[in-house]
C-alpha positions in Angstrom: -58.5 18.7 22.4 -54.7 18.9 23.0 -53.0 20.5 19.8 -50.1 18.1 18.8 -47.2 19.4 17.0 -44.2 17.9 16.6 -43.6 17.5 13.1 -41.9 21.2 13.3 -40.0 20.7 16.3 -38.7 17.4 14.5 -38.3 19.8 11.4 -35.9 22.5 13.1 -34.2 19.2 14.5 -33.2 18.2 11.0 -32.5 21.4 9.9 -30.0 21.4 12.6 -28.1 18.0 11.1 -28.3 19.4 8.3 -27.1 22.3 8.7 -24.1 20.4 11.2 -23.5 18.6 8.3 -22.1 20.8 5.8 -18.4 21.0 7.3 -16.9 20.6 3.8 -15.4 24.3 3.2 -13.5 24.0 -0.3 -13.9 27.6 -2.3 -12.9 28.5 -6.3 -13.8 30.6 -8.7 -17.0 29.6 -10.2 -17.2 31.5 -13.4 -13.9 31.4 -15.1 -14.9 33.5 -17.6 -14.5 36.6 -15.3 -10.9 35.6 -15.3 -10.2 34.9 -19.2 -11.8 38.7 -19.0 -9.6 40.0 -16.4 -6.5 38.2 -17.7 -7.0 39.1 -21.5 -7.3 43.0 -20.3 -4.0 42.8 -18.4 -2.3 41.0 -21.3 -3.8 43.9 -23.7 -2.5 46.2 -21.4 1.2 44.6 -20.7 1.8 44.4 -24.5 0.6 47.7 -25.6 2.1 49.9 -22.9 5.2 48.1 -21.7 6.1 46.0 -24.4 5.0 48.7 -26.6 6.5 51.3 -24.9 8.7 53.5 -27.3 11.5 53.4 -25.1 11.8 49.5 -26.5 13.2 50.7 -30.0 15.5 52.5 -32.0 14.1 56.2 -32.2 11.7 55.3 -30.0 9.5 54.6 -32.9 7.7 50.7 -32.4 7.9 50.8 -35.8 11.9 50.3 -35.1 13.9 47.7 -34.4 13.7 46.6 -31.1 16.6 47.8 -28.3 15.5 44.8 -26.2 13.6 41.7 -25.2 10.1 43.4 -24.4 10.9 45.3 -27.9 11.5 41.7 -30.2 8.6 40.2 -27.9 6.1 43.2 -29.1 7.3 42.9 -32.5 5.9 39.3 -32.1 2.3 41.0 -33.3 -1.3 40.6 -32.4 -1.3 36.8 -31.3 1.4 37.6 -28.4 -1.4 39.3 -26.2 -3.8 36.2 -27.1 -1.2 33.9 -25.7 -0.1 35.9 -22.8 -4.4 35.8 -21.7 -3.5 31.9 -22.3 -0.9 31.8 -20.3 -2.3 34.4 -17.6 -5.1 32.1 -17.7 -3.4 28.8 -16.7 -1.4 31.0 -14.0 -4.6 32.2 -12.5 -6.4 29.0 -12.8 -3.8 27.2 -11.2 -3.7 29.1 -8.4 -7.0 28.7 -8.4 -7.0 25.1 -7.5 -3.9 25.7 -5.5 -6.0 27.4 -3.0 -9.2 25.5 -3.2 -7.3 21.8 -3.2 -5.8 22.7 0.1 -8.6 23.7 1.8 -10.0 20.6 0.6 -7.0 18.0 2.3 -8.2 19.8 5.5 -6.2 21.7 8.4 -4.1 18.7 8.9 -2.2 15.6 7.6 -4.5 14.1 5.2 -2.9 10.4 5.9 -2.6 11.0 9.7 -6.6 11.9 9.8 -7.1 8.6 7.9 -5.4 6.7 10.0 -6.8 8.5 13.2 -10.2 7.5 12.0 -9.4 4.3 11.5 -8.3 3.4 14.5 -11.2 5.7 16.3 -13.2 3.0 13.9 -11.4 0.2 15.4 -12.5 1.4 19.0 -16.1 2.1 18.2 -15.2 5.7 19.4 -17.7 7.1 16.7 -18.2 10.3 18.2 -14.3 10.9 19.0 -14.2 10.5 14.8 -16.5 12.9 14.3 -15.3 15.7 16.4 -11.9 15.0 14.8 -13.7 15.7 11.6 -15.3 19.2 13.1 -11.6 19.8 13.2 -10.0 18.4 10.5 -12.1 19.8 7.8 -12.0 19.7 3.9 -13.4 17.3 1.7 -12.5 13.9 3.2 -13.8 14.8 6.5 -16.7 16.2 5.2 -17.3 12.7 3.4 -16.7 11.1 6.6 -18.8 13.1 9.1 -22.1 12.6 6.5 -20.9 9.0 6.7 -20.8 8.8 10.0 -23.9 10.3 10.7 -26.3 7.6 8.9 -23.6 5.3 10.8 -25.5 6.6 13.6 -28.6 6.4 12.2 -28.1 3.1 11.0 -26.7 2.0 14.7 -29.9 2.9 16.4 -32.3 1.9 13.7 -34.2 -2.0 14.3 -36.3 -2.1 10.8 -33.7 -2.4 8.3 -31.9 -5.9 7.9 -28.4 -5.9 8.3 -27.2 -6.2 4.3 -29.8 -2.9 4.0 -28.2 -0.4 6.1 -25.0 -1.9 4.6 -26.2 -0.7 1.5 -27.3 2.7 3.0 -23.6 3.1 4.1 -22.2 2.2 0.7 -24.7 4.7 -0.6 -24.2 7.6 1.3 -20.6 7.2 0.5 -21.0 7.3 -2.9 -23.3 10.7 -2.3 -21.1 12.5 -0.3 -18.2 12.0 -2.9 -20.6 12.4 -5.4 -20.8 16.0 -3.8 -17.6 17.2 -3.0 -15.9 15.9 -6.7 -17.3 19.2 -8.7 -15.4 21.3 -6.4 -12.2 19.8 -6.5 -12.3 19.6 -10.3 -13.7 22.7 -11.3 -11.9 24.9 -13.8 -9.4 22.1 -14.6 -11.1 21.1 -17.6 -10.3 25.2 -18.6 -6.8 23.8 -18.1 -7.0 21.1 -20.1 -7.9 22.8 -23.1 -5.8 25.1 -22.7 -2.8 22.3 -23.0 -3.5 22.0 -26.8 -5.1 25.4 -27.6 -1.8 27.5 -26.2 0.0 25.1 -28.3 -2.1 25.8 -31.8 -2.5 29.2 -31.5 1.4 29.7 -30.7 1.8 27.2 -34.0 -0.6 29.7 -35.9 1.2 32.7 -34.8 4.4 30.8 -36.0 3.0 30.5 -39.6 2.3 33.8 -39.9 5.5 35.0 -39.2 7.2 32.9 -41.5 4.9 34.0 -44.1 6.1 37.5 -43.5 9.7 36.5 -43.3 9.1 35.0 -47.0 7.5 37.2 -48.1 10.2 39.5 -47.5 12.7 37.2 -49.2 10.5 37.0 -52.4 10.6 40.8 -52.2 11.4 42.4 -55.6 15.2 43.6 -55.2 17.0 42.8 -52.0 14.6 41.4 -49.3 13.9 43.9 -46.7 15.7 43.3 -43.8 13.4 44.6 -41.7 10.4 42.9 -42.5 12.6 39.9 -42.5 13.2 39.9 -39.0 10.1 41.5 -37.7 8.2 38.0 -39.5 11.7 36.0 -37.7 11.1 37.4 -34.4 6.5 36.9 -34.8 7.5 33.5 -35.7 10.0 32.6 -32.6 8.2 34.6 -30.1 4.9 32.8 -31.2 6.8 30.0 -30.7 7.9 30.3 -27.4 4.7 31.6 -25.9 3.1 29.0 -27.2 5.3 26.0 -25.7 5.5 28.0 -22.0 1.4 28.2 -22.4 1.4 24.2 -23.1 3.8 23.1 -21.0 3.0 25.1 -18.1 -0.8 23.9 -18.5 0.0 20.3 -18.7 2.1 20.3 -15.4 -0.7 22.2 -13.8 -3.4 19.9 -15.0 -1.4 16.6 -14.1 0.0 17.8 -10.5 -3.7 19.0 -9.6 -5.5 15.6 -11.0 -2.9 13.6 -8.8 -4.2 15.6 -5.3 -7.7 15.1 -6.3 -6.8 11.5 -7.1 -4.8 11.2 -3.2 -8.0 12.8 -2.1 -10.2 10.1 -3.6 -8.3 7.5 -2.8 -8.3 8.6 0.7 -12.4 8.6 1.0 -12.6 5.3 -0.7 -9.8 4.1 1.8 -11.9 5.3 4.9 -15.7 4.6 3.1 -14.5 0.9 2.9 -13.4 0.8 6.8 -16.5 2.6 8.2 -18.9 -0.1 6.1 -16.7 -2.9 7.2 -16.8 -1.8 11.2 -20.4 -1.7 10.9 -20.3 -5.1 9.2 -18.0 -6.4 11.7 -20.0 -5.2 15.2 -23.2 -5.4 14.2 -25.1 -8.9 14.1 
């Protein structure tokens, strides 16, 4: 009796397509707490021995008043170092998705492969779109190749009614997006938060200076001037740290969300043409 086996032949096949697949090459840092970690011991570092650094005051005591910038900046006290890890953060972070975003829009124009496709679409030159896919890379063409793919399928298949593998289309669409949008958000939700938390913790630091500075003023005597402008400068430096860390973080978070948003709008754009060429070619 003839031993039949194709069911692992059929197996390595699909292993194969699946494997073929997986074009989509978008990279990030996974765990940003690594890099909170890494940025708080640089700031730690930065503030005690360069800021710090007695050279930065009068007698080079720190306990001085400060010759220069990096001297008022370390009088600012111990909430400067937890803003400059906020603000090392958003930096870091923002590269980040610098990197990973453009290795998501793919080695070329992201509007030019759209349009390619389309028109590779138009001329039910389905294989000529997905080699430009191989090429193009990122996270549209990676939504596009899958696509394609039960396009394919779909083409050669004679069960399904027509308004089912329509619905398969639309589906695996929705999946392969479904797929690649972790990627190209990840860590900006870090971001985010760190739009109102810079902004807080600068605010707290700026209270506590101010109470020093008063409490130098309600000083028995005449105020000490020194402790008057050490709380002045805690309370200004606190200040500005605080609206860079902010600021910076929202015009990070906002530019980012509007590529992701191109990039969405671009799979949508092309998911909608390859379900209406199958609609339109296929009886």
């Amino acid at each position: 009796m003839e031993s039949q086996n194709p069911k692992p032949q059929a197996t390595t096949t699909a292993a194969k397509v699946k494997k073929e697949e997986k074009i989509s090459n978008v990279r990030g840092i996974r765990n940003a707490f690594i890099v909170i970690i890494a940025c708080a011991a640089a700031a730690v570092c930065i503030f005690l021995f360069a800021m710090g650094a007695p050279s930065n005051f009068e007698g080079s005591d720190p306990a001085g008043h400060p010759l220069n910038l990096a001297g008022t900046v370390y009088k600012g006290g111990f909430i400067v170092p937890i803003l400059m890890t906020l603000l090392l953060t958003v930096i870091v972070l923002s590269i980040e998705r610098w990197i990973a975003l453009s290795s998501a829009s793919g080695k070329g124009n992201t509007t030019k492969f759209v349009a390619d496709i389309k028109a590779d679409l138009a001329a039910n030159k389905i294989d000529a779109a997905m080699e430009r896919c191989r090429k193009q890379k990122g996270s549209v063409a990676s939504v596009v190749y899958n696509t394609l793919v039960k396009y394919k399928e779909m083409d050669a298949n004679t069960v399904l009614s027509k308004e089912q593998k329509l619905t398969t289309l639309r589906n695996e669409v929705e999946e392969a997006t479904a797929l690649e949008m972790p990627s190209l958000s990840q860590n900006l939700p870090i971001v985010a938060t760190l739009t109102t938390l810079g902004t807080l913790v600068g605010l707290l630091g700026t209270v506590m200076g101010m109470i020093k500075s008063f409490q130098a003023l309600a000083s028995s005597g005449s105020p000490d001037s020194t402790e008057l402008s050490t709380g002045i400068s805690e309370a200004l430096v606190n200040t500005a740290f605080g609206i860079a860390t902010g600021a910076f973080a929202v015009i990070s978070y906002n530019f980012f969300t509007n590529k992701i948003d191109n990039l969405t709008y671009a799979i949508d754009e092309i998911g909608f043409s390859i379900v209406a060429t199958f609609a339109a070619t296929h009886k």
